[in-house]
Backbone as CSV, one residue per row, in Angstrom:
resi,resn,N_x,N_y,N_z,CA_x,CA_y,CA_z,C_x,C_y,C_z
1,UNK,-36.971,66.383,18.682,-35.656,66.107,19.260,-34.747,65.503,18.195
2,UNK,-35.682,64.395,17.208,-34.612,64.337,16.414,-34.310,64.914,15.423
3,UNK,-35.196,65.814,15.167,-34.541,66.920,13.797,-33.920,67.966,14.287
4,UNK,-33.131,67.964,16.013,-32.715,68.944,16.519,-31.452,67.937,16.190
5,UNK,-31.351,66.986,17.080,-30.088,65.817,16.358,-29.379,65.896,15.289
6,UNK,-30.238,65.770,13.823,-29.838,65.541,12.764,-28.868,66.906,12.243
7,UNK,-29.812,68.197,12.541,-29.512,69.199,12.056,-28.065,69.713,12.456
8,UNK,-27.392,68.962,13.810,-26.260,69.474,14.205,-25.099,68.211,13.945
9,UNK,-25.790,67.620,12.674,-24.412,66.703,12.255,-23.586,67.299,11.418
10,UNK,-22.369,66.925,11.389,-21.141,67.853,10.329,-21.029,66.842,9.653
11,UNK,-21.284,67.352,8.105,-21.812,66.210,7.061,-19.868,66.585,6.634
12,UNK,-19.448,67.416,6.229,-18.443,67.675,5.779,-17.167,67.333,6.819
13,UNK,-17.431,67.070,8.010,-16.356,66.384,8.698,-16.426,64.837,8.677
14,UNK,-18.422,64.312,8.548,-18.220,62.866,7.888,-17.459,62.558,6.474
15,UNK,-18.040,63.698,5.519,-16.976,63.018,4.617,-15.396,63.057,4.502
16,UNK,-15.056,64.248,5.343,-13.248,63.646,5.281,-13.039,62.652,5.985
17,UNK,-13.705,62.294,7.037,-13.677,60.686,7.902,-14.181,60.557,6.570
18,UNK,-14.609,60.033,5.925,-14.921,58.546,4.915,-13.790,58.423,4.148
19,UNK,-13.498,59.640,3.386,-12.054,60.085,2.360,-11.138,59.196,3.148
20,UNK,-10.645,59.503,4.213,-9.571,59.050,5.108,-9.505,57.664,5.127
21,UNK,-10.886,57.352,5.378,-10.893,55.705,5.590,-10.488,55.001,4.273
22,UNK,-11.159,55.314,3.058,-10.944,55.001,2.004,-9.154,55.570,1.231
23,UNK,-8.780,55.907,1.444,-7.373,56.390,1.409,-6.465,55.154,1.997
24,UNK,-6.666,55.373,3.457,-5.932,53.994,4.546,-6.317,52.665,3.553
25,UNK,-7.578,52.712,3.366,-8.194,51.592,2.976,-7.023,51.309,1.671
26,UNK,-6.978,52.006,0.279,-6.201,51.837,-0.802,-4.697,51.424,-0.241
27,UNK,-4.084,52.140,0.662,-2.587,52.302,0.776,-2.804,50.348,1.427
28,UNK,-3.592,50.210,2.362,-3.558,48.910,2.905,-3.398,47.829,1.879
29,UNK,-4.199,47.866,0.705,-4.172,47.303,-0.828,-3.149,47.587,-1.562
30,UNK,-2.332,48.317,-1.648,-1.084,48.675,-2.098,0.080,47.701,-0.897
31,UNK,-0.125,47.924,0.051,0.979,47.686,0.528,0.603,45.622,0.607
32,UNK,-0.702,44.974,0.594,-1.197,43.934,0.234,-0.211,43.614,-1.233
33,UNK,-0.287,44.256,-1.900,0.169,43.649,-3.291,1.613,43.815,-3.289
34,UNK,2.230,44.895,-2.620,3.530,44.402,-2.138,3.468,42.886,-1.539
35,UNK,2.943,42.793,-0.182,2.984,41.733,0.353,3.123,40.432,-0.399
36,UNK,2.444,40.451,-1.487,1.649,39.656,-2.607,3.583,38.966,-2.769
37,UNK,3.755,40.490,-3.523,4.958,40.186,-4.489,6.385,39.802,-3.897
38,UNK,6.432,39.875,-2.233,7.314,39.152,-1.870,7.170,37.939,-1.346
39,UNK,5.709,37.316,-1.281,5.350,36.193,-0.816,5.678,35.284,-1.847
40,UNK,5.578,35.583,-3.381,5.560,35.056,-4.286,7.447,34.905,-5.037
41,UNK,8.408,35.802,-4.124,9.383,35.610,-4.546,10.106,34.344,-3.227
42,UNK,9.743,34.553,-2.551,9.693,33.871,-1.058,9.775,32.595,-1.578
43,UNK,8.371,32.266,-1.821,8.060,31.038,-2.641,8.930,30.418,-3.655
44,UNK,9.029,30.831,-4.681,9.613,30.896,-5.658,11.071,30.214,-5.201
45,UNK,12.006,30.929,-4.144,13.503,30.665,-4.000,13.300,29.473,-3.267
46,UNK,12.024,29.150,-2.557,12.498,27.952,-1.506,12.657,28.202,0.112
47,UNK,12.252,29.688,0.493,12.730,30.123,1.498,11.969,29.043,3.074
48,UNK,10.956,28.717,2.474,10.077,27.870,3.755,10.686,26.289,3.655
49,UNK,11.542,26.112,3.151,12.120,24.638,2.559,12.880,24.520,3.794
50,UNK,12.575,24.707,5.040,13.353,24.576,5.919,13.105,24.135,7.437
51,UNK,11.900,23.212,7.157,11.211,22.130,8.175,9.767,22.066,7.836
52,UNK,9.407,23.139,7.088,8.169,23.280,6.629,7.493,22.985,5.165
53,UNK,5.949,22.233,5.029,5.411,21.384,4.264,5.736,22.618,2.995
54,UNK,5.743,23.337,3.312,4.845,24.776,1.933,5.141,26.406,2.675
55,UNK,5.092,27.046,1.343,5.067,28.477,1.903,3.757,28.837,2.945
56,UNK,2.808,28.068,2.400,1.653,28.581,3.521,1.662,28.012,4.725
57,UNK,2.445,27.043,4.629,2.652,26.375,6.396,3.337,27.359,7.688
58,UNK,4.408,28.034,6.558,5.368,28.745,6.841,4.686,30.445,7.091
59,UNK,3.905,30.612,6.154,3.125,32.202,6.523,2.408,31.563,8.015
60,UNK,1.678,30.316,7.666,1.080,30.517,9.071,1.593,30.667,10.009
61,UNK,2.833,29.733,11.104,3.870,30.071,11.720,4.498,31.151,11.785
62,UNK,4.535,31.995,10.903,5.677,33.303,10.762,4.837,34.094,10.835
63,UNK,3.945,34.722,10.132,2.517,35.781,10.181,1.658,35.237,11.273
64,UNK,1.294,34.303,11.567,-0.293,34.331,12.405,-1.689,33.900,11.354
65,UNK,-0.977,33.709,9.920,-2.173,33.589,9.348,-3.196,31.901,9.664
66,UNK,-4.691,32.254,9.367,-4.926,30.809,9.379,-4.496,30.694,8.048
67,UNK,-4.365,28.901,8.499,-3.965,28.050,7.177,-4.677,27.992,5.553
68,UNK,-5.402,28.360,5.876,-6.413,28.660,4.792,-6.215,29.899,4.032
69,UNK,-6.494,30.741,4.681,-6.157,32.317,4.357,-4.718,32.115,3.547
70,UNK,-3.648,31.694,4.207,-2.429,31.293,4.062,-1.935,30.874,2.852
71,UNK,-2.739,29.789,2.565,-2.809,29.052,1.495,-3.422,29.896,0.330
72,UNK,-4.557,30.839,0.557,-5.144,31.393,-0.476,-4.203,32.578,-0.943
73,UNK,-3.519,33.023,-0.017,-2.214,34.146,-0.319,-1.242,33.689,-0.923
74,UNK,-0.902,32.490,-0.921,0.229,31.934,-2.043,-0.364,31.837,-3.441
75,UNK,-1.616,31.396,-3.360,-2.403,30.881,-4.498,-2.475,32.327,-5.652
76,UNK,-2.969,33.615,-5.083,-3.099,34.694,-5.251,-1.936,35.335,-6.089
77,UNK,-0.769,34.912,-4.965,0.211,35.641,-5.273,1.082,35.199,-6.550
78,UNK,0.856,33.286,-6.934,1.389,32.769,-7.964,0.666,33.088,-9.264
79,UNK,-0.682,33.325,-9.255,-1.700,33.686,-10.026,-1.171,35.308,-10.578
80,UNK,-0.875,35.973,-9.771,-0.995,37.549,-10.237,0.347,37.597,-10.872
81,UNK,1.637,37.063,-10.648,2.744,37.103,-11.747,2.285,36.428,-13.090
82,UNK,0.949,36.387,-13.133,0.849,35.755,-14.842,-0.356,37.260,-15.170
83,UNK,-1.075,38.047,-14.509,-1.749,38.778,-14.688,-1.403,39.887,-14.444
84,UNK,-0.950,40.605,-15.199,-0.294,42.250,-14.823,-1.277,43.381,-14.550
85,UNK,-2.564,43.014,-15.307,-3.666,44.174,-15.084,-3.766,44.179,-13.987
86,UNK,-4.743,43.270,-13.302,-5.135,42.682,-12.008,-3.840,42.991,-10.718
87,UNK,-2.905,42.806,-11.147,-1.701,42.759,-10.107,-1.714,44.861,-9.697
88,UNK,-1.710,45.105,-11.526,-1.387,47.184,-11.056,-2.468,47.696,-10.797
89,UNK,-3.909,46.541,-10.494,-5.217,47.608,-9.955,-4.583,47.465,-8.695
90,UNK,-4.529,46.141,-8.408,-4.255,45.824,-6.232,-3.291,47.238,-6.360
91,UNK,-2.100,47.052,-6.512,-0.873,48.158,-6.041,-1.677,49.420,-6.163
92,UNK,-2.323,49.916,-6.969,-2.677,51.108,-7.170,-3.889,51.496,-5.964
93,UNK,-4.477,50.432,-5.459,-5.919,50.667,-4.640,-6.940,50.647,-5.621
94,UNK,-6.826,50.194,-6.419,-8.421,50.325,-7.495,-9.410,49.044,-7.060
95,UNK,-8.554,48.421,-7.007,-9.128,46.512,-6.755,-9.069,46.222,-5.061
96,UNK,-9.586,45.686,-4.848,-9.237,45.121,-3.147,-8.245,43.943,-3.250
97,UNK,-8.444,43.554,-2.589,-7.549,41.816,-2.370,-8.648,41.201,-2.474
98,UNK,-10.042,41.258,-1.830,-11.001,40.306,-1.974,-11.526,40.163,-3.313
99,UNK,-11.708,41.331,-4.272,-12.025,41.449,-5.406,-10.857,40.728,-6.379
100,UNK,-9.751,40.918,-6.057,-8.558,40.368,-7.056,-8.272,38.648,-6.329
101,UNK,-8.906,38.189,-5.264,-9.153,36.830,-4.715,-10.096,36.243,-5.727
102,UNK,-11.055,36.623,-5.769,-11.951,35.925,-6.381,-11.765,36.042,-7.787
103,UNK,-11.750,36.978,-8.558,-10.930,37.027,-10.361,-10.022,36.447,-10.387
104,UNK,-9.065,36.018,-9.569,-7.528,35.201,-9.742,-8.264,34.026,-9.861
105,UNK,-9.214,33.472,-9.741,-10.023,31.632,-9.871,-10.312,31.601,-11.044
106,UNK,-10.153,32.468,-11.738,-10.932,32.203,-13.434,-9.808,32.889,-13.855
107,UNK,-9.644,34.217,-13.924,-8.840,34.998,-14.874,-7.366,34.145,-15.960
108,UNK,-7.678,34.408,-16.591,-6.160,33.965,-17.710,-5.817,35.173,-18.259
109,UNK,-4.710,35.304,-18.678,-4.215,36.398,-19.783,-4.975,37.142,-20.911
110,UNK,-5.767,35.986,-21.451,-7.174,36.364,-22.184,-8.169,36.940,-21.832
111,UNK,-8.394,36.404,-20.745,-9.807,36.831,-20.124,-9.817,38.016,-18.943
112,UNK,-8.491,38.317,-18.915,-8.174,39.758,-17.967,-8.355,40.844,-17.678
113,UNK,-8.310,41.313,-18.983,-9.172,42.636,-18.983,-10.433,42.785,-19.118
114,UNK,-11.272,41.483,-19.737,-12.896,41.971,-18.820,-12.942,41.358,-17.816
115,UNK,-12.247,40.863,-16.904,-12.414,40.247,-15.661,-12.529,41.631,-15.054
116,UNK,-11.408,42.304,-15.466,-10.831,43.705,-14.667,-12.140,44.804,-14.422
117,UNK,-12.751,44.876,-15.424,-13.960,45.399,-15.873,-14.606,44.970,-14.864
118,UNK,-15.194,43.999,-14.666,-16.163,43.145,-14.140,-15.802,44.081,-12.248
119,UNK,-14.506,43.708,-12.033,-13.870,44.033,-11.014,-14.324,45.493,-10.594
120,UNK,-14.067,46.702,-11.540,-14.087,47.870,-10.946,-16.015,48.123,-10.882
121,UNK,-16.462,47.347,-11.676,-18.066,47.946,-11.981,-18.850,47.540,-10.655
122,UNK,-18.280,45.857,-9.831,-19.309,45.627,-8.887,-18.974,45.538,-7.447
123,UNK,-19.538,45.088,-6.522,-19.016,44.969,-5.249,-18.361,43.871,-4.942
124,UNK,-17.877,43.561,-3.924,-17.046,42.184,-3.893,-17.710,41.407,-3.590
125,UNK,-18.938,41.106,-3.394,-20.079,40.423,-3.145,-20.481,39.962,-4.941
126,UNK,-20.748,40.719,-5.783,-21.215,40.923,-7.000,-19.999,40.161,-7.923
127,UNK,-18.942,40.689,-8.032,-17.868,40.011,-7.754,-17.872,38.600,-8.055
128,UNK,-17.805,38.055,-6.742,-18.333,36.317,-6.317,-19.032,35.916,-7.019
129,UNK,-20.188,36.807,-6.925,-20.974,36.019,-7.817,-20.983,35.941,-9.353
130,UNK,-20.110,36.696,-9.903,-20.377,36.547,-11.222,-18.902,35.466,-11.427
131,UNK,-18.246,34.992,-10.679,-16.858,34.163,-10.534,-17.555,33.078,-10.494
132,UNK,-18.095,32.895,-9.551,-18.961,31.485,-9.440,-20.166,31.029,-10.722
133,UNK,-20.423,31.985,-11.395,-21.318,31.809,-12.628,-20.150,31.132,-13.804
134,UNK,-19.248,32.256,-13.860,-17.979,31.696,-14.594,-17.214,30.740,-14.421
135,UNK,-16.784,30.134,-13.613,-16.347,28.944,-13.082,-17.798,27.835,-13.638
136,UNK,-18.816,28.258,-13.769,-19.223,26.801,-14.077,-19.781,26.437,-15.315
137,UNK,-19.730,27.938,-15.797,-19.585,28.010,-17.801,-18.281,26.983,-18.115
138,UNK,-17.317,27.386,-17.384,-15.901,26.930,-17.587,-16.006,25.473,-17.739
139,UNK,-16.597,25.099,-16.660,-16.516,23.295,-16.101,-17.490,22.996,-17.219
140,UNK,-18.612,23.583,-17.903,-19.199,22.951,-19.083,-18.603,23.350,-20.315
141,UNK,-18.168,24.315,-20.361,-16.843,23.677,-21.704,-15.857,23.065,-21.891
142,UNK,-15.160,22.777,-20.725,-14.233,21.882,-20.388,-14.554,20.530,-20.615
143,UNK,-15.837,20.220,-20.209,-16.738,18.982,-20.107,-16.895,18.546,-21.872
144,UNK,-17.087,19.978,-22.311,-17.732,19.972,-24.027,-16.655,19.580,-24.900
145,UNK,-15.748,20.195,-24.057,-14.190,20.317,-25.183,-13.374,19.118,-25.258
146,UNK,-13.753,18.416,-23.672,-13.147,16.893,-23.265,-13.912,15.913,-24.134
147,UNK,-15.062,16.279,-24.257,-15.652,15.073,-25.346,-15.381,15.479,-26.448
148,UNK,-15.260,16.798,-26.759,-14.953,16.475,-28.584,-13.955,15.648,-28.825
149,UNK,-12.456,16.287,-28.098,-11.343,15.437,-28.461,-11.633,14.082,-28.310
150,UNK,-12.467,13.500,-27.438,-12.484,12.167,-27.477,-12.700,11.455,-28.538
151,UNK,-14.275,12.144,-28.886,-14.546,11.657,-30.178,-13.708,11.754,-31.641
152,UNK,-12.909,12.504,-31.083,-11.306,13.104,-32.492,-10.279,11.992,-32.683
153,UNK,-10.731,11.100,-31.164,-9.200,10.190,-31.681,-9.269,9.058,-32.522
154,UNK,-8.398,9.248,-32.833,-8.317,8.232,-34.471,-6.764,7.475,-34.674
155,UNK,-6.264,6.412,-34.822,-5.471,6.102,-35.446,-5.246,5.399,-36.618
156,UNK,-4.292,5.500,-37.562,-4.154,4.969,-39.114,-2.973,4.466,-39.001
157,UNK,-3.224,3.304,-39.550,-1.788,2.565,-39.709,-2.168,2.261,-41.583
158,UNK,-1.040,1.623,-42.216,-1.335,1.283,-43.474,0.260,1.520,-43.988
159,UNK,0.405,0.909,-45.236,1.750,0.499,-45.856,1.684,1.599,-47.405
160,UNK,3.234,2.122,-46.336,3.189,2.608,-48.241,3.612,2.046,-49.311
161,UNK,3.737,2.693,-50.360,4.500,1.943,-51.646,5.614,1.454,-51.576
162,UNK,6.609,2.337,-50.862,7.785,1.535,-50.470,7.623,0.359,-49.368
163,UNK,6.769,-0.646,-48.929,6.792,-1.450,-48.067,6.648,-1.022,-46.933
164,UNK,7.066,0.207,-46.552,7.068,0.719,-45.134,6.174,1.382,-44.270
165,UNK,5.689,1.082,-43.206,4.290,1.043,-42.653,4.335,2.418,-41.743
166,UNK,3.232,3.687,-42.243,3.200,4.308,-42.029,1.713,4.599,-40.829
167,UNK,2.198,5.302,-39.695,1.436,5.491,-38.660,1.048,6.877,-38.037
168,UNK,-0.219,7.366,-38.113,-0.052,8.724,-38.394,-2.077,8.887,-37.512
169,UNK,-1.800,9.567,-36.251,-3.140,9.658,-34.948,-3.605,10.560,-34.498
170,UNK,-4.644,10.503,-33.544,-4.352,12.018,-32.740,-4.949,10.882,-31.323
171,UNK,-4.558,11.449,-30.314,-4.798,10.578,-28.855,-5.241,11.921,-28.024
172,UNK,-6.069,11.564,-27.464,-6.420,11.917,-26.292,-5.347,12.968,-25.264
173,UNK,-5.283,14.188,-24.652,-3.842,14.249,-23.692,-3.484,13.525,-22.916
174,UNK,-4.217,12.572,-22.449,-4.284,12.054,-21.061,-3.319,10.337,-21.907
175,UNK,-3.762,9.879,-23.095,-3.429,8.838,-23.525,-1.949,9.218,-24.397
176,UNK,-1.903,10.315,-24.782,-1.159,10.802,-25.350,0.036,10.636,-24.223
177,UNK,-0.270,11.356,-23.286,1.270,11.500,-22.290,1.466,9.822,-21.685
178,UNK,0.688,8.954,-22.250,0.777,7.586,-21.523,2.101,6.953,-22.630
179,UNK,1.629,7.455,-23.658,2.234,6.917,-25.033,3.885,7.361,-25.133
180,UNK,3.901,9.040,-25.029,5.251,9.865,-24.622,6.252,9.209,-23.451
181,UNK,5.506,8.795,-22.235,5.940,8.163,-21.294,6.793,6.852,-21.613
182,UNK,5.820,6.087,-22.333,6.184,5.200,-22.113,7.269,4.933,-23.897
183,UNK,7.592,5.461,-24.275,8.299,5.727,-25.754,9.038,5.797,-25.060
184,UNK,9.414,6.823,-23.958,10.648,7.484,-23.582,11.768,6.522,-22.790
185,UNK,10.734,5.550,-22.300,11.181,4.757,-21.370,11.446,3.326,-22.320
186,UNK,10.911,2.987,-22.629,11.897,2.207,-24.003,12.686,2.995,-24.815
187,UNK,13.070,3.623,-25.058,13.733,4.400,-25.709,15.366,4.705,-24.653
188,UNK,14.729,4.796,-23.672,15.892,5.249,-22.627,16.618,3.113,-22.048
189,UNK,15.693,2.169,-22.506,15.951,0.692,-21.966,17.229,0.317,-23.493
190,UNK,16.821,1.075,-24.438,17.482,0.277,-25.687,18.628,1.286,-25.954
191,UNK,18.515,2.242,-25.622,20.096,3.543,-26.193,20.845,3.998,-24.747
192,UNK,19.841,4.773,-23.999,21.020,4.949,-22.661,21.328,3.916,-21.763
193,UNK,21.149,2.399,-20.915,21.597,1.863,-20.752,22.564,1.516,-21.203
194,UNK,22.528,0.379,-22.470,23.515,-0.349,-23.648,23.516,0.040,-24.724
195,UNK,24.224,1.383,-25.127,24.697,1.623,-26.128,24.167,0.749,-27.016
196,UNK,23.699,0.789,-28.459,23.539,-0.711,-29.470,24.469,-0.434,-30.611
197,UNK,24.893,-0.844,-30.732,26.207,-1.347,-31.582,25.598,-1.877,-32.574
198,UNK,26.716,-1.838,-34.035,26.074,-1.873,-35.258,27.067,-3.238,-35.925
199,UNK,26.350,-4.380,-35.881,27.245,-5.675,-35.995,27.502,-5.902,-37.621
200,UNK,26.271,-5.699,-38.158,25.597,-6.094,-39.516,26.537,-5.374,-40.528
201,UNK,27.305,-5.729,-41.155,28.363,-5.208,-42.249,26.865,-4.651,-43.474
202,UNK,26.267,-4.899,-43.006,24.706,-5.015,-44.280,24.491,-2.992,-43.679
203,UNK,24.869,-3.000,-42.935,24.630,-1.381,-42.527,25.077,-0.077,-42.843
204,UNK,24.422,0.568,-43.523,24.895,1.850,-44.370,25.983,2.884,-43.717
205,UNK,25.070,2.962,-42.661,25.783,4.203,-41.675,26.282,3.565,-40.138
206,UNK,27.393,3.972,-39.631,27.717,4.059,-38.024,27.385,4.957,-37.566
207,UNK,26.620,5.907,-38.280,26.158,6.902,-37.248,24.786,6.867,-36.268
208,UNK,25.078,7.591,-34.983,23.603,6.960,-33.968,22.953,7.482,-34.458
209,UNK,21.516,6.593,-34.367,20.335,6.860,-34.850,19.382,7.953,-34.133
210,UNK,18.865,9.077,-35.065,18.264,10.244,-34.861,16.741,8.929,-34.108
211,UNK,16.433,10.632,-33.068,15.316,10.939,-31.945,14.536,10.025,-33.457
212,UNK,14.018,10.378,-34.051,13.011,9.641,-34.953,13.190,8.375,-34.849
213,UNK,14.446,7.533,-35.311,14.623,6.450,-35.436,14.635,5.958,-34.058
214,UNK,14.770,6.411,-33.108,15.129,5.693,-31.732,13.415,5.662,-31.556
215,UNK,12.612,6.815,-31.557,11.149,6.627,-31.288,10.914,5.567,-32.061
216,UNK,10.981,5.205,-33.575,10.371,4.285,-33.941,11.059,2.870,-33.618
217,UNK,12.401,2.791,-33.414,12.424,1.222,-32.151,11.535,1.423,-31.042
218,UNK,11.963,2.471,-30.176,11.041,2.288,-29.097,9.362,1.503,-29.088
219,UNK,8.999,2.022,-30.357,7.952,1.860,-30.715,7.690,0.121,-30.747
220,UNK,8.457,-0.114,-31.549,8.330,-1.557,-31.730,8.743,-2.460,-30.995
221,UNK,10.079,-1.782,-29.821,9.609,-2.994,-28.614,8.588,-2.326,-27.514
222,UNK,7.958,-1.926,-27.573,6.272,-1.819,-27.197,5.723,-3.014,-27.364
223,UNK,5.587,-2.526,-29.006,4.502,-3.396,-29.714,5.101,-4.639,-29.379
224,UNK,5.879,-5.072,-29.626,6.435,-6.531,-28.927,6.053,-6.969,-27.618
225,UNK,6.137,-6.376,-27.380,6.500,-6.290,-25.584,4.914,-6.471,-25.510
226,UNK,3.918,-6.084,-25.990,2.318,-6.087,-25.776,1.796,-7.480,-26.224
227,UNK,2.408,-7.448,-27.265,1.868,-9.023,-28.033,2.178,-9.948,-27.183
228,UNK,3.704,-10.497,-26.631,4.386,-11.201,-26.112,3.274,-11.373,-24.711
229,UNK,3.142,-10.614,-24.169,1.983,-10.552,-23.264,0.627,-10.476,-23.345
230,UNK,0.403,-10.715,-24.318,-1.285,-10.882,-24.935,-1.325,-12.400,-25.181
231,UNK,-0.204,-12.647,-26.086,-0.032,-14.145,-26.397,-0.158,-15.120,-25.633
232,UNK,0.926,-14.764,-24.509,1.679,-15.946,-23.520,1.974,-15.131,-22.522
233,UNK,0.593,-14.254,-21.387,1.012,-14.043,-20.361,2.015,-14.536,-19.117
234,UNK,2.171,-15.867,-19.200,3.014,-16.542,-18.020,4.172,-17.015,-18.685
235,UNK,4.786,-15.945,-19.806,5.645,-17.306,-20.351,7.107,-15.980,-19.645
236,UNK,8.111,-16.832,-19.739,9.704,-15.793,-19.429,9.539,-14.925,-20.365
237,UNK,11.239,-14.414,-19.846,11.598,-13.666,-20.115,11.774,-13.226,-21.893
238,UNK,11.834,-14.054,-22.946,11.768,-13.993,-24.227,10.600,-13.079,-24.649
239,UNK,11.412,-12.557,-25.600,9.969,-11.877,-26.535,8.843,-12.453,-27.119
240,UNK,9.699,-13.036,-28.188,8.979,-13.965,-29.038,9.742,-14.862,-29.619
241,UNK,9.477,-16.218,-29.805,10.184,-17.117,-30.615,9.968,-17.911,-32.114
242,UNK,10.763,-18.461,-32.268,10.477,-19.670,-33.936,10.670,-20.476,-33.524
243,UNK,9.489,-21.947,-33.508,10.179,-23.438,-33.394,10.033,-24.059,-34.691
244,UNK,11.532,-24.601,-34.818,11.768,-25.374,-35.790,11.373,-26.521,-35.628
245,UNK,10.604,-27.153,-36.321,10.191,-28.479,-36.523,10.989,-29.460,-37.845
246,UNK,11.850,-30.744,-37.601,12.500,-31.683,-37.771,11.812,-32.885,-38.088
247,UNK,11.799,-33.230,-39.161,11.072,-34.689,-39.396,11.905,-35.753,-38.619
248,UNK,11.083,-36.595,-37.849,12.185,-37.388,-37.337,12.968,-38.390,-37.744
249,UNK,12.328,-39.151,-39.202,12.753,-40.143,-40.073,14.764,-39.286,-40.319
250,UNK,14.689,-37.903,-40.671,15.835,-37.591,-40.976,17.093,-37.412,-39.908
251,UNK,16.067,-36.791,-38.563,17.273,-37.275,-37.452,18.109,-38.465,-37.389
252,UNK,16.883,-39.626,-37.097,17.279,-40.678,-37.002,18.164,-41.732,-37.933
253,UNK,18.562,-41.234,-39.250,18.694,-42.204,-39.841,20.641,-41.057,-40.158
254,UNK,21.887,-41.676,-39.446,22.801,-40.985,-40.038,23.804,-40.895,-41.127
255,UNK,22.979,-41.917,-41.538,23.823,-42.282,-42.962,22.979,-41.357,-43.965
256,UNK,21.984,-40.705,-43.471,21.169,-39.650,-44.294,22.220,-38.994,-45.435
257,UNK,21.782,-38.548,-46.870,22.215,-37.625,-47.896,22.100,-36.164,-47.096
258,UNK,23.056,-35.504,-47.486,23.246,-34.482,-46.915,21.645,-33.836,-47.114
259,UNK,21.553,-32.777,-46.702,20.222,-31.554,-46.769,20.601,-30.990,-48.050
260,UNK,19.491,-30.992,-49.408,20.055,-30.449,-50.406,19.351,-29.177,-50.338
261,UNK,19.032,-28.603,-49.453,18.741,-26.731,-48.887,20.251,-26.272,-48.047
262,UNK,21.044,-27.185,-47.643,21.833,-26.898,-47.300,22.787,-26.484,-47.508
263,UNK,23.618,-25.042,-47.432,24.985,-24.755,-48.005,25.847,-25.482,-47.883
264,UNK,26.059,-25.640,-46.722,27.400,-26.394,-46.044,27.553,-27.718,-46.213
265,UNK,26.224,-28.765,-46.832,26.488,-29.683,-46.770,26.393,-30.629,-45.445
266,UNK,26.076,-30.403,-44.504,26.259,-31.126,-43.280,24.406,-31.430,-43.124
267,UNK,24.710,-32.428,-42.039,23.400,-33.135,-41.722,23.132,-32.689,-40.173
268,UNK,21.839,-33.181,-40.157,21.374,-32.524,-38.444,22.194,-33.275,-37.638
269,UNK,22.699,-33.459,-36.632,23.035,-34.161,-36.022,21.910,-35.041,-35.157
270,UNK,22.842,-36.303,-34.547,21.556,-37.271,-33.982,21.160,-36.800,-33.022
271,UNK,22.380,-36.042,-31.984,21.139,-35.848,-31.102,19.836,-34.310,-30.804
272,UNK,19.853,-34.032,-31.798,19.023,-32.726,-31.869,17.585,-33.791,-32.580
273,UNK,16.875,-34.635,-31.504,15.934,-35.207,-31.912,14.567,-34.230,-31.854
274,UNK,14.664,-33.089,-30.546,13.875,-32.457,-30.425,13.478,-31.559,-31.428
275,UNK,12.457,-31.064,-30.971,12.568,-29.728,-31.804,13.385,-28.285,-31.244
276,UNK,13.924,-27.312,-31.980,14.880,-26.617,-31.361,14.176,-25.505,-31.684
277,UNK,14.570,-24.266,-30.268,14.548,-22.959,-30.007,15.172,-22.164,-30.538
278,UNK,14.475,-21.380,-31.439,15.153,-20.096,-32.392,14.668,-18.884,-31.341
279,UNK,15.645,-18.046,-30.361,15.272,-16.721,-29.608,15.816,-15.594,-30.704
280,UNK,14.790,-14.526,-31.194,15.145,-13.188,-31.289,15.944,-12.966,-30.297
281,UNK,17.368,-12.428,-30.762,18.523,-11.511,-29.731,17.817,-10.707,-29.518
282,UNK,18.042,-10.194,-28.213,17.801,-8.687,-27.653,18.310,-7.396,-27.977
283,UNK,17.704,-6.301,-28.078,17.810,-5.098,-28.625,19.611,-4.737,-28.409
């Protein structure tokens, strides 16, 4: 009975049903990577900026998608404007969406065209799994590459011949953008607030001081600014000061000979018995 069964199947009407399916199937992937590419312009202008957290808040509400799915379609779709291979398999039907889901988690510009490879040779199952192998090569060179630089950072300070103290590093990214940050922001406390003005007739140029020169003030009220607080955590607002110290035999006595360090000739006066506060002016 059943080789009476078998014998009256139409193998050639199964395969144009399969052709067919696989046809629908491509155009569905084509018209997906459309989808792709207006989700991603969508995005892009701001169009969900209009009670809603995110574009995927907004697919969910507007499509029906779950939030997840949702979310992975934006993700997809921001990913494939940096990957052109990957983007003209989807449109074409070569790639699925599930296959170009899972290569969009690793793929870079570099690594694209054997991703692509990888893509047409296995199943979307096969796929996964070789994404998930790659993803954790990744996380151990990342891991490898994070400690070298660590061990790379170095700074040199030291004086050159001309007196002037030359500083020359490499930092960390993470310490690095702490450093940029915070340059910028002294830098932005001493020039764009209050203008600084050039009092000192001792001064070559009126012209404002170049990005270099402003980094290297910045620099140094840092370094001020660190000491001052290393020194004398609880002390005000001052940077740093000079106390002059006064013998008191010379206060006290005002018939004193003038100060023979003195230009002017004049004597301390009596009542400056204390000792007196010399403040660095402010920037």
């Amino acid at each position: 009975m059943d080789t009476l069964t078998t014998d009256r199947v139409d193998y050639p009407a199964l395969d144009r049903l399969g052709d067919e399916v696989a046809e629908l199937s491509a155009h569905l992937e084509a018209a997906t990577a459309r989808l792709l590419d207006l989700i991603r312009e969508f995005d892009a202008r701001g169009g969900w900026n209009n009670g809603f957290t995110s574009c995927a808040a907004w697919l969910s509400w507007r499509v029906g998608l779950d939030l997840g799915a949702a979310r992975e379609r934006v993700r997809v779709a921001r990913a494939l404007e940096h990957l052109p291979r990957l983007a003209h398999a989807l449109a074409c039907g070569e790639l699925s969406y599930a296959k170009v889901r899972a290569l969009t988690r690793v793929a870079t510009p570099e690594t694209e065209e054997r991703l692509l490879a990888v893509g047409r040779a296995g199943t979307a199952c096969h796929v996964e799994r070789i994404v998930r192998g790659w993803r954790r090569v990744d996380r151990i060179a990342e891991a490898s590459e994070t400690a070298r630089r660590y061990q790379s950072r170095a700074l040199r300070v030291y004086q050159d011949e001309d007196g002037m103290v030359v500083v020359r590093g490499r930092l960390t990214p993470e310490v690095g953008a702490v450093l940029m940050k915070a340059l910028a922001a002294a830098r932005e406390k001493l020039y764009d607030q209050t203008p600084r003005t050039f009092e000192n007739p001792g001064d070559v140029s009126t012209e404002p001081p170049s990005l270099e020169q402003q980094q290297a003030d910045a620099l140094a009220l840092i370094s001020e600014t660190a000491l001052h607080h290393a020194l004398d955590p609880g002390a005000p607002g001052e940077r740093y000061q000079v106390v002059v110290h006064v013998d008191a035999p010379v206060l006290a006595d005002a018939d004193a000979p003038a100060n023979p360090c003195s230009r002017t000739g004049r004597t301390f006066p009596r009542k400056r018995r204390s000792a007196s506060r010399v403040t660095r002016p402010a920037w």
